[in-house]
Every structure is written in structure tokens, then in C-alpha cells.
N, CA, C and O atoms as CSV, one atom per row, in Angstrom:
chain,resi,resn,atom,element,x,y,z
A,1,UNK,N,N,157.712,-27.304,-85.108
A,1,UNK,CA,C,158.636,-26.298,-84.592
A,1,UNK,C,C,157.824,-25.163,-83.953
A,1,UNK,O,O,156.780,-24.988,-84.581
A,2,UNK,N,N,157.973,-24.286,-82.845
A,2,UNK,CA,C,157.455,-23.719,-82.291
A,2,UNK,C,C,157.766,-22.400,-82.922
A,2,UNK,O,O,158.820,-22.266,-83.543
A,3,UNK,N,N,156.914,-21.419,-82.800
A,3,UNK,CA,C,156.695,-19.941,-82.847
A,3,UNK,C,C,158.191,-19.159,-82.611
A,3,UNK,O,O,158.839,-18.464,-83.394
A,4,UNK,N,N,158.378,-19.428,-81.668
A,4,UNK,CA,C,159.795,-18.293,-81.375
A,4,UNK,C,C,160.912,-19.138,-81.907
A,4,UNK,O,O,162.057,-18.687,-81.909
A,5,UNK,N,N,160.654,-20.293,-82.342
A,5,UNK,CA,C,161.984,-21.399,-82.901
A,5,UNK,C,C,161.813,-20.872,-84.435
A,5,UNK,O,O,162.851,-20.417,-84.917
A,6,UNK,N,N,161.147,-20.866,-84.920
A,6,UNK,CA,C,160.901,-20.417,-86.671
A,6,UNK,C,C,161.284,-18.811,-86.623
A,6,UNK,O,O,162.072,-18.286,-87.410
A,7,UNK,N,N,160.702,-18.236,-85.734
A,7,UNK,CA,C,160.969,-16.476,-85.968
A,7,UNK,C,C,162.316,-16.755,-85.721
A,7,UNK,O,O,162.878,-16.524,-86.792
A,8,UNK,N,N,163.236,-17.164,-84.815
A,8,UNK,CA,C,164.703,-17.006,-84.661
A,8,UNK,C,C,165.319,-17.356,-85.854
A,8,UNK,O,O,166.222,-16.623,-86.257
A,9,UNK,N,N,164.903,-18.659,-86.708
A,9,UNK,CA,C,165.455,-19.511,-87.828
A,9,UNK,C,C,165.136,-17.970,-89.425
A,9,UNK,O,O,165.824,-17.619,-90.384
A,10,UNK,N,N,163.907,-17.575,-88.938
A,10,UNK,CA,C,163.643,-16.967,-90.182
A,10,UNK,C,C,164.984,-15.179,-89.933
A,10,UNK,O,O,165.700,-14.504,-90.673
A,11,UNK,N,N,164.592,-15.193,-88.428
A,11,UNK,CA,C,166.033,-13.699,-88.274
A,11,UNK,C,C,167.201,-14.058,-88.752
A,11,UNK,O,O,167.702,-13.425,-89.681
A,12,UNK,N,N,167.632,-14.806,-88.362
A,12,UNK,CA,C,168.785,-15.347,-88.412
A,12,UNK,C,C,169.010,-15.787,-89.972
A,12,UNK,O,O,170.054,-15.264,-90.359
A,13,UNK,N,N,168.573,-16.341,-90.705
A,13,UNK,CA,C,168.798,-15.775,-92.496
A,13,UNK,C,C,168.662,-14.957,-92.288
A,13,UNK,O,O,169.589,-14.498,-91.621
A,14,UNK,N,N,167.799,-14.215,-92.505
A,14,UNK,CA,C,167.992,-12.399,-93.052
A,14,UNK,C,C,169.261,-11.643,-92.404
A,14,UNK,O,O,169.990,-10.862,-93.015
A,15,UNK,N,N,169.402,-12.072,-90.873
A,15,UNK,CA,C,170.906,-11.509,-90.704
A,15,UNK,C,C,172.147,-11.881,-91.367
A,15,UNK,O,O,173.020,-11.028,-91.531
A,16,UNK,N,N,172.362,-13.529,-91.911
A,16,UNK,CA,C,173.406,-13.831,-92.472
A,16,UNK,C,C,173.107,-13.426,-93.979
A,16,UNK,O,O,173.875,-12.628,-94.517
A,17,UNK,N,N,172.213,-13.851,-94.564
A,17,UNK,CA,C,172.394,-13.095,-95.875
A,17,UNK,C,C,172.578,-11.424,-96.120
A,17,UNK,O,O,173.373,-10.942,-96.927
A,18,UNK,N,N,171.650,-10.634,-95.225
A,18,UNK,CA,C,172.629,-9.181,-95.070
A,18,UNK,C,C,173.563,-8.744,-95.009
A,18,UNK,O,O,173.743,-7.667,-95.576
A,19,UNK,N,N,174.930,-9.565,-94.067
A,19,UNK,CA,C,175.817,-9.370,-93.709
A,19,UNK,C,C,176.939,-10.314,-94.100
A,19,UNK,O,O,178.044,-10.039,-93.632
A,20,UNK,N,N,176.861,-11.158,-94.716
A,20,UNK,CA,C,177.320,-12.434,-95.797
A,20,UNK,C,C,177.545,-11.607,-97.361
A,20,UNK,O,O,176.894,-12.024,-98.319
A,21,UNK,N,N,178.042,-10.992,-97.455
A,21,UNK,CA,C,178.082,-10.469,-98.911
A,21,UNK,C,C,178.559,-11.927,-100.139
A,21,UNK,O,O,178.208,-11.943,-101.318
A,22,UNK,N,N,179.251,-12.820,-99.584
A,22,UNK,CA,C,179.031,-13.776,-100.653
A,22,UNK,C,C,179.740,-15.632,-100.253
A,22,UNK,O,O,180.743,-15.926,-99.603
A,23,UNK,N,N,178.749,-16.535,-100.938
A,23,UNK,CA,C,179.109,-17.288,-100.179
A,23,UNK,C,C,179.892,-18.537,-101.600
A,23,UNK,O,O,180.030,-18.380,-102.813
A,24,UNK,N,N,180.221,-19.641,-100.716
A,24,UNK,CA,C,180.737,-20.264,-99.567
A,24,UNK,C,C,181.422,-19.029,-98.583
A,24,UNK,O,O,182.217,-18.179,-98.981
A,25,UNK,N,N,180.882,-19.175,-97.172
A,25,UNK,CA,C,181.931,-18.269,-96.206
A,25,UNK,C,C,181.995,-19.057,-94.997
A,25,UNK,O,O,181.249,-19.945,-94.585
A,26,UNK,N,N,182.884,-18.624,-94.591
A,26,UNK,CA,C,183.460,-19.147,-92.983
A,26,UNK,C,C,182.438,-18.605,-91.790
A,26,UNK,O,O,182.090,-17.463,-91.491
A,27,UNK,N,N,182.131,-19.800,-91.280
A,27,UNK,CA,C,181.096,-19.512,-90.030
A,27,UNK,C,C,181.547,-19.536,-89.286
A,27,UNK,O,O,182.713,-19.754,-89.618
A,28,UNK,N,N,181.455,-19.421,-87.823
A,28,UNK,CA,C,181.754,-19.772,-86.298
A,28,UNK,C,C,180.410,-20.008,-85.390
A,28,UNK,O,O,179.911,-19.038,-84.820
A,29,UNK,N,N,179.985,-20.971,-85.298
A,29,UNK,CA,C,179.169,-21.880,-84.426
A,29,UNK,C,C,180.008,-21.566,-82.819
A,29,UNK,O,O,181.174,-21.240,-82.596
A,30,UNK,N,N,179.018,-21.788,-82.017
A,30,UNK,CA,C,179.202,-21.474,-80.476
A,30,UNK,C,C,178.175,-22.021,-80.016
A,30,UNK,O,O,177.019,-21.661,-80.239
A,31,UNK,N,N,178.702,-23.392,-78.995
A,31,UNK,CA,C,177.819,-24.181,-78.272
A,31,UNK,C,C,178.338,-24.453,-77.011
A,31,UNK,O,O,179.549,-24.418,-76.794
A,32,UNK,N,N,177.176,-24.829,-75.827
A,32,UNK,CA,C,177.403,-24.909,-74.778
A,32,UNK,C,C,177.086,-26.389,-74.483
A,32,UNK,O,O,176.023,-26.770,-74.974
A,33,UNK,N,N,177.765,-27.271,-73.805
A,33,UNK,CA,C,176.728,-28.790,-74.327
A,33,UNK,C,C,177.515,-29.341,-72.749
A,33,UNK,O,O,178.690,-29.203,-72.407
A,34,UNK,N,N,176.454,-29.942,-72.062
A,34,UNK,CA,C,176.911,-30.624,-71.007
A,34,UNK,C,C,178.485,-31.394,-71.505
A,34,UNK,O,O,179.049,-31.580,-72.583
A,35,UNK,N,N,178.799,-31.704,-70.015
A,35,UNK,CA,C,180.003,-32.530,-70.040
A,35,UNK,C,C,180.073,-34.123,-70.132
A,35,UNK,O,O,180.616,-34.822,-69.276
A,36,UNK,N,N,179.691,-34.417,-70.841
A,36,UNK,CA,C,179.029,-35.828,-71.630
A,36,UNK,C,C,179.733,-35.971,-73.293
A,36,UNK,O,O,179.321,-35.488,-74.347
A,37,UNK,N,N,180.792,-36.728,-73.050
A,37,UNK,CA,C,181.730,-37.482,-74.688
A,37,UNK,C,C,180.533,-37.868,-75.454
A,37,UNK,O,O,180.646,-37.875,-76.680
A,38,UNK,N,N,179.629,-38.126,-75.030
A,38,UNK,CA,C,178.577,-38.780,-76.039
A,38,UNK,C,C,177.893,-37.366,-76.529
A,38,UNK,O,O,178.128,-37.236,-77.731
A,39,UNK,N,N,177.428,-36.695,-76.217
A,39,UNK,CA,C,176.918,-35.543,-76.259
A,39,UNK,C,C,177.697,-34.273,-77.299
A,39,UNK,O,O,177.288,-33.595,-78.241
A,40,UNK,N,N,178.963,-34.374,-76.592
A,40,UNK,CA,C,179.911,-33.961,-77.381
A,40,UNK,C,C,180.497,-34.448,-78.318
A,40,UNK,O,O,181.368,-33.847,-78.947
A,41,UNK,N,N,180.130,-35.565,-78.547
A,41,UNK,CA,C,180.504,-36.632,-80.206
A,41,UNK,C,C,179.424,-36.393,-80.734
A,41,UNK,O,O,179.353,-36.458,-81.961
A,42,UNK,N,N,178.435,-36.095,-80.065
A,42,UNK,CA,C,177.022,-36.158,-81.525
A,42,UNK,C,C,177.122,-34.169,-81.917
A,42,UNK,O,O,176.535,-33.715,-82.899
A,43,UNK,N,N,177.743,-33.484,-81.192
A,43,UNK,CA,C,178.092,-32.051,-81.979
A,43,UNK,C,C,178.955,-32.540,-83.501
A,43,UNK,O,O,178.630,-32.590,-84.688
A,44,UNK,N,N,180.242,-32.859,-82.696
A,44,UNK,CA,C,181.020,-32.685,-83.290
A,44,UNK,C,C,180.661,-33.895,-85.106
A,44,UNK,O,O,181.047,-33.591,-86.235
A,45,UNK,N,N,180.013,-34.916,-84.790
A,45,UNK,CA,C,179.530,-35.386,-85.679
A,45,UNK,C,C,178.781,-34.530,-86.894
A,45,UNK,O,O,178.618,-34.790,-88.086
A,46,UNK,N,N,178.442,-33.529,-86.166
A,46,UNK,CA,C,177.116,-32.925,-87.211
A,46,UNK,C,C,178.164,-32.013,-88.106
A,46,UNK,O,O,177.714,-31.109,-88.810
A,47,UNK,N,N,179.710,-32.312,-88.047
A,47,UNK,CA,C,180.177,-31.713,-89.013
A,47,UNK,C,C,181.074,-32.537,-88.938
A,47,UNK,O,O,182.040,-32.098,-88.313
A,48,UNK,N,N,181.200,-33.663,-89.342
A,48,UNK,CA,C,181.725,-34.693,-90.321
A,48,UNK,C,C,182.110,-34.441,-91.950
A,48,UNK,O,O,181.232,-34.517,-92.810
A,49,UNK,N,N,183.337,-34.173,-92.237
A,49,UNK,CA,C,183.131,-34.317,-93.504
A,49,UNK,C,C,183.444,-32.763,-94.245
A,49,UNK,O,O,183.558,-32.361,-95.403
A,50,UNK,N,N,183.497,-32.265,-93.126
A,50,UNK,CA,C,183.490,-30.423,-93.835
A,50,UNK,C,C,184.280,-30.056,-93.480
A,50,UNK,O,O,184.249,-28.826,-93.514
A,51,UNK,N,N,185.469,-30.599,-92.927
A,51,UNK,CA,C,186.728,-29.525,-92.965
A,51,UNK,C,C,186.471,-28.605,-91.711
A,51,UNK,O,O,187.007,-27.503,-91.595
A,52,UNK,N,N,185.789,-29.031,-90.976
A,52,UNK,CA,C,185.606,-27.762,-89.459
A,52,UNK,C,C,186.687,-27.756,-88.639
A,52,UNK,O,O,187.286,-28.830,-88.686
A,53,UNK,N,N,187.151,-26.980,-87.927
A,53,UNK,CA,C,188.005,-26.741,-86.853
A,53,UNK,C,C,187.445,-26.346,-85.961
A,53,UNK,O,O,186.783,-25.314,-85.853
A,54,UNK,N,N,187.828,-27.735,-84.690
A,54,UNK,CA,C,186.750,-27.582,-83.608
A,54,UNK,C,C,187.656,-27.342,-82.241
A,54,UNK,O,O,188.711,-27.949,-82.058
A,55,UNK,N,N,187.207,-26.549,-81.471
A,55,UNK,CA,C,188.054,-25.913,-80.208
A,55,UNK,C,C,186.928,-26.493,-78.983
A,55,UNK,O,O,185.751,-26.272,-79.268
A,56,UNK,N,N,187.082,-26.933,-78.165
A,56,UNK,CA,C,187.044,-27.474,-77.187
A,56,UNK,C,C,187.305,-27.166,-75.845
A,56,UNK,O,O,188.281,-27.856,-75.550
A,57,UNK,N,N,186.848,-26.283,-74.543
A,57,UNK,CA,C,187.061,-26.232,-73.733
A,57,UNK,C,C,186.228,-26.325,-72.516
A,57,UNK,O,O,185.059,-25.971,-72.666
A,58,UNK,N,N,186.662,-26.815,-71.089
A,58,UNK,CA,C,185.376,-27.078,-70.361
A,58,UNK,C,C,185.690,-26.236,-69.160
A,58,UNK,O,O,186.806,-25.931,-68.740
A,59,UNK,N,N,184.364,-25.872,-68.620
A,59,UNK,CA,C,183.780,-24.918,-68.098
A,59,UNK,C,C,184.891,-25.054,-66.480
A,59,UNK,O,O,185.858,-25.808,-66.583
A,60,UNK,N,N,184.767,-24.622,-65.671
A,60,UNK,CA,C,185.500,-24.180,-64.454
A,60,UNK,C,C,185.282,-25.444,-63.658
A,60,UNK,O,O,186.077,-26.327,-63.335
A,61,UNK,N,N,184.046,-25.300,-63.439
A,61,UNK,CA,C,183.351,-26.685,-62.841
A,61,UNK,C,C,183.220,-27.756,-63.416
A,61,UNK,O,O,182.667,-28.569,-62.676
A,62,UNK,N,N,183.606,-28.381,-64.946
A,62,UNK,CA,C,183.992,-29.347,-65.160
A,62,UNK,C,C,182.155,-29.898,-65.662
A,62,UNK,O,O,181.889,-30.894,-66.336
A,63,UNK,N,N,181.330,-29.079,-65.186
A,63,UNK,CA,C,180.022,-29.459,-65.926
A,63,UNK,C,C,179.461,-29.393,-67.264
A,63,UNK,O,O,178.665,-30.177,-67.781
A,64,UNK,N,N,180.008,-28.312,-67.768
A,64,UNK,CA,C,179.751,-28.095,-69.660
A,64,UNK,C,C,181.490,-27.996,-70.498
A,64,UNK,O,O,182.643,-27.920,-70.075
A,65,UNK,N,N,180.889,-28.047,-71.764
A,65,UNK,CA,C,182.122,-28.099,-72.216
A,65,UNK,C,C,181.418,-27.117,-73.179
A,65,UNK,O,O,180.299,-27.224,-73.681
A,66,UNK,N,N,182.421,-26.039,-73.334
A,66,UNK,CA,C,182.375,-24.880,-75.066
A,66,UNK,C,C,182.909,-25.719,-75.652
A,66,UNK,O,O,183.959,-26.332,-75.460
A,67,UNK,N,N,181.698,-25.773,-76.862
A,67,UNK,CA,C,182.407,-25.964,-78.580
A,67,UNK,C,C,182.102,-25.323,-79.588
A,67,UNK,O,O,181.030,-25.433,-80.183
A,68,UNK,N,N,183.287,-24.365,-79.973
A,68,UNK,CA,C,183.518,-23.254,-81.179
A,68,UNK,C,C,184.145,-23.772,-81.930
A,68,UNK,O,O,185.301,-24.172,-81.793
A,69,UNK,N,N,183.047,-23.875,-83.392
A,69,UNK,CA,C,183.257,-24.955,-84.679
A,69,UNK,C,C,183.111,-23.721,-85.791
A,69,UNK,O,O,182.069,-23.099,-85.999
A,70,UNK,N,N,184.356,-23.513,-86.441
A,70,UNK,CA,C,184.888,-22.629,-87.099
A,70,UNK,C,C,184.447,-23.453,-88.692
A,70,UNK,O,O,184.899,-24.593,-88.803
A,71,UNK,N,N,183.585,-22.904,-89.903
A,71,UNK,CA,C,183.531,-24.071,-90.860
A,71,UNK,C,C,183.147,-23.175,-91.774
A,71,UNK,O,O,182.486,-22.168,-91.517
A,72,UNK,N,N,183.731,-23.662,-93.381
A,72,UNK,CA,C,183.073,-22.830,-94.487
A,72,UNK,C,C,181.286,-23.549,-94.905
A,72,UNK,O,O,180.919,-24.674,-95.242
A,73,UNK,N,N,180.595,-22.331,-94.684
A,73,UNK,CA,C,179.497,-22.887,-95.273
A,73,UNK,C,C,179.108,-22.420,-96.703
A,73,UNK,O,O,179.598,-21.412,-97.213
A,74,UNK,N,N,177.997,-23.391,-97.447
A,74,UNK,CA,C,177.537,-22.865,-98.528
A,74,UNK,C,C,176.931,-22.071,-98.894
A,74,UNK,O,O,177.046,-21.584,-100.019
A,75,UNK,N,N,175.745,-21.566,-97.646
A,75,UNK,CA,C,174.721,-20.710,-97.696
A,75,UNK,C,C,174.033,-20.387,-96.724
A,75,UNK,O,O,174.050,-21.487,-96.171
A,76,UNK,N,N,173.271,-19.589,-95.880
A,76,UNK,CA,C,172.446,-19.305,-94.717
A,76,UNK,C,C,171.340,-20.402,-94.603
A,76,UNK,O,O,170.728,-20.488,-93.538
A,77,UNK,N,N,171.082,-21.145,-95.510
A,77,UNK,CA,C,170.304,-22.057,-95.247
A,77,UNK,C,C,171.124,-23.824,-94.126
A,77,UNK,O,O,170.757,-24.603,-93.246
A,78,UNK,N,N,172.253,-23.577,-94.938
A,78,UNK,CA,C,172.929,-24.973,-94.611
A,78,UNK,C,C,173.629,-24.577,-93.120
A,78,UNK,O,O,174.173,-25.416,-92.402
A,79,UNK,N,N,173.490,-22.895,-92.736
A,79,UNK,CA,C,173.738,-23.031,-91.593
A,79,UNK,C,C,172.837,-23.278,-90.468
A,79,UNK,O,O,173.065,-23.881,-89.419
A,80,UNK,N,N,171.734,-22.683,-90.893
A,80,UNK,CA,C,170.649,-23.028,-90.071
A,80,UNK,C,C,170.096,-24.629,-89.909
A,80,UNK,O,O,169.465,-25.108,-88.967
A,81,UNK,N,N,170.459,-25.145,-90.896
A,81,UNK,CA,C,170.218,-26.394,-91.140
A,81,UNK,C,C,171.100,-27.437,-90.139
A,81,UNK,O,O,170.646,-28.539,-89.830
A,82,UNK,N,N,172.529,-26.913,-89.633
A,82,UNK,CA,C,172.894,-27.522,-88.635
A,82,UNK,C,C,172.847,-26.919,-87.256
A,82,UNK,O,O,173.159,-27.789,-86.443
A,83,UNK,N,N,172.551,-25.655,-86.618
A,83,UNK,CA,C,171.903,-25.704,-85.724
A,83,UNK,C,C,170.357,-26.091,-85.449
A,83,UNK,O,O,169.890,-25.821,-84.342
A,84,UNK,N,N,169.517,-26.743,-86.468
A,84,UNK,CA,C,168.338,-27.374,-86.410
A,84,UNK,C,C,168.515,-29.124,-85.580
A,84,UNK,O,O,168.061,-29.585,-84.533
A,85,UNK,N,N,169.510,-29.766,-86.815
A,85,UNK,CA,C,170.413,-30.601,-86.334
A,85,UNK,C,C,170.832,-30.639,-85.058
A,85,UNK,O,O,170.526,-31.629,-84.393
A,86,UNK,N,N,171.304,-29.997,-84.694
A,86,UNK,CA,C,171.999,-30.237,-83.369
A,86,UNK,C,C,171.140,-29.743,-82.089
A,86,UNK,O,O,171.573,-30.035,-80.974
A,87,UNK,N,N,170.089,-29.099,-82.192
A,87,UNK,CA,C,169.232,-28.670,-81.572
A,87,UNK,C,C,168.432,-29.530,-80.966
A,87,UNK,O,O,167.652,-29.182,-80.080
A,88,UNK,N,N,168.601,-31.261,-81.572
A,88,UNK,CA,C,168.068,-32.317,-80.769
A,88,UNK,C,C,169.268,-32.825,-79.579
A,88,UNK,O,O,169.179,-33.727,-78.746
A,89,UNK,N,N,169.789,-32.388,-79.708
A,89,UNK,CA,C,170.957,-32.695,-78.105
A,89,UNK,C,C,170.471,-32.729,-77.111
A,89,UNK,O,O,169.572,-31.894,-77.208
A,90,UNK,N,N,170.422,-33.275,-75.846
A,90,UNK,CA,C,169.739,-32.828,-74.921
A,90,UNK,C,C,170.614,-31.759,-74.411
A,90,UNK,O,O,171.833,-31.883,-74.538
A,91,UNK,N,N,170.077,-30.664,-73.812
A,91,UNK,CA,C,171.344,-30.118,-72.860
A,91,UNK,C,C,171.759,-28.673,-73.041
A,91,UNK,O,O,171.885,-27.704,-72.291
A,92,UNK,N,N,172.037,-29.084,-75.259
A,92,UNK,CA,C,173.030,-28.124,-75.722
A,92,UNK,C,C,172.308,-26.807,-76.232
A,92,UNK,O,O,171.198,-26.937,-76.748
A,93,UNK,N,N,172.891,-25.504,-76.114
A,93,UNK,CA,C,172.885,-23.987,-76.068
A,93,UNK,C,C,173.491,-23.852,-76.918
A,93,UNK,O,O,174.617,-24.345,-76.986
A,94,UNK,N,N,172.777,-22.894,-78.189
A,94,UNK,CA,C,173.089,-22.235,-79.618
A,94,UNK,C,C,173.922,-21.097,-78.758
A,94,UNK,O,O,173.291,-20.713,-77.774
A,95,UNK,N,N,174.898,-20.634,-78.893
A,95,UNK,CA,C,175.082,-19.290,-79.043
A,95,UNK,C,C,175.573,-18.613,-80.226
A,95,UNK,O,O,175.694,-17.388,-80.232
């Protein structure tokens, strides 16, 4: 993992556990992922199983599709743990 990929992973706990006063809590994930069903099945895969509510919409031009995946997590770790996951997509943008 690269330098600015670990410093983001290591901010990003310290921001959710700061501001997480207690968990299981409800996340909201925000991704940008080309306009590719395959692409967009391997997101939506990476939360199989958890009860997510996933919103779906595509871009003006029909080239990306937003996906805002609303989900209770267990801990700042298990969230980071699926934008790590999904971070092998080709294409796709954490926001």
C-alpha cells in the first residue's frame, strides 16, 4: 500500500472514531464507478449480506454511475476495510 493510501486509511479512523461516539452506526459510502454492470455488481457485492441500502444514479452523460450505500457498520475498522475492498475496481472513486 502506498504512503498517501495508509496516511488517508490511518485519518480516516481517527476521524470516524472521533466523531462516531458509539458503534454499530450507520455509514454512507459514496462512489463514483464507471458505467459498467460488472463493475457496478462487484460494488454492490462488497456489501452482500449487511442489510445496505443502495441508491444508484448515472451521470448526465451516461459514463459513470453514483453509488450511495447507506449501511450499519461495526466499527471504523470494518469501514475502512471495505473501501480497501473495493478500491481494487478499476475506475472507481472513494468519496
Amino acid at each position: 500500500m502506498e504512503d498517501n493510501t495508509k496516511e488517508f486509511y490511518v485519518r480516516l479512523k481517527s476521524e470516524l472514531e472521533k466523531n462516531t461516539t458509539k458503534w454499530p452506526s450507520e455509514y454512507l459510502y459514496k462512489f463514483i464507478v464507471p458505467a459498467d454492470p460488472e463493475r457496478i455488481k462487484q460494488v454492490e457485492e462488497a456489501f452482500d449480506g449487511m442489510g445496505a441500502v443502495i441508491k444508484k444514479t448515472n451521470s448526465k452523460t451516461g459514463k459513470f454511475t453514483s453509488v450511495s450505500i447507506s449501511v450499519i457498520m461495526p466499527s471504523a475498522d470494518a469501514i475502512i476495510q471495505i473501501y480497501q475492498q473495493v478500491s481494487t475496481i478499476e475506475g472507481i472513486i472513494s468519496l
